[in-house]
C-alpha positions in Angstrom: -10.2 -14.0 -8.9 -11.5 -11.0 -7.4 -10.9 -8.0 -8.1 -10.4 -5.4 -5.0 -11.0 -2.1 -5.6 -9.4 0.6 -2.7 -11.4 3.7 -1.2 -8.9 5.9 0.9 -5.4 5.3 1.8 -3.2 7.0 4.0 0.5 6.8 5.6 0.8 6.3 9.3 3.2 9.1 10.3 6.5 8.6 10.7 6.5 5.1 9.3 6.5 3.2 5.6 2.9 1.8 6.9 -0.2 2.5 5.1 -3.7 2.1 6.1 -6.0 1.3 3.1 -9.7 1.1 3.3 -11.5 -1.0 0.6 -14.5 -0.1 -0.9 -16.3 -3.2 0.9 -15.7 -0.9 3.9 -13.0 -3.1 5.1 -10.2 -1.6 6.7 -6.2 -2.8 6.4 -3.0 -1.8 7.7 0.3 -3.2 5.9 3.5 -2.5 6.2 5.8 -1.4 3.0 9.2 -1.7 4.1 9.8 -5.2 3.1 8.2 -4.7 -0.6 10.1 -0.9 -0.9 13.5 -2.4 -0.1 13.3 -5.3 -2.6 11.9 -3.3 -5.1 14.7 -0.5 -6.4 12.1 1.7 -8.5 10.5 1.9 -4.8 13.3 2.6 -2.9 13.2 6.3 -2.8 9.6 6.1 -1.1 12.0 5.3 1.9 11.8 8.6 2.1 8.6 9.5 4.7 7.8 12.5 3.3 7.7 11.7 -0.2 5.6 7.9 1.5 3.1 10.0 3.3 1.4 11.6 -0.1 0.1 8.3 -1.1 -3.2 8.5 -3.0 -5.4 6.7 -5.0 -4.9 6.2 -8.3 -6.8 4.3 -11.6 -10.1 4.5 -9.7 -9.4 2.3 -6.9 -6.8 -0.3 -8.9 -4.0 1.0 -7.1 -1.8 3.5 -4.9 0.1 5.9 -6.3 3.3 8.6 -5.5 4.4 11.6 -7.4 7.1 10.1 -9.9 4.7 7.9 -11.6 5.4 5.3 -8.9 2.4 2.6 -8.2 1.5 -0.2 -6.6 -1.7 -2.6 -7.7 -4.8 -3.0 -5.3 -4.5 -6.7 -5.6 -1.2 -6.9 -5.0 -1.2 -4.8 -1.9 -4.3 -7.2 -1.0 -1.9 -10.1 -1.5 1.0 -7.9 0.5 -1.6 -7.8 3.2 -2.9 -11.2 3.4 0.8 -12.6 3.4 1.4 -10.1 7.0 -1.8 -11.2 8.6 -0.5 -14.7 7.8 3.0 -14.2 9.2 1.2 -12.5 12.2 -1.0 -15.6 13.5 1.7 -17.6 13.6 
């Protein structure tokens, strides 16, 4: 299995969406509102303001939020994969 490794992220504004950018130079956008309302130690990061300062954390194995809160590059890979699956139909 591979192991991705992320380079930036960012929040869109506004919205529980991130856009991450791999270090393969491959760029992502995924939406976390269906993985913040099943999860409950997420569920605060409904909060936009407290979602938009999103950084990376553990040198690129993962996202990260003040409150110790994060969320694993490869699952966030998988998060991603799953939407662009959804999206083609």
């Amino acid at each position: 299995m591979q192991a991705y490794r992320i380079g930036s992220v960012h929040a869109i504004s506004g919205t529980l969406t991130l856009v991450v950018k791999w270090r393969d130079g491959v760029e992502d956008v995924v939406d976390m509102m269906p993985v913040i309302q099943r999860s409950a130690p997420l569920r605060h990061l409904e909060n936009h303001d407290l979602f938009s300062e999103v950084e990376v954390i553990d040198w690129g194995c993962a996202v990260g939020w003040r409150g110790d809160l994060g969320y694993g590059a490869d699952t966030l890979h998988e998060q991603i994969r799953q939407q662009n699956m959804k999206a083609a139909g």
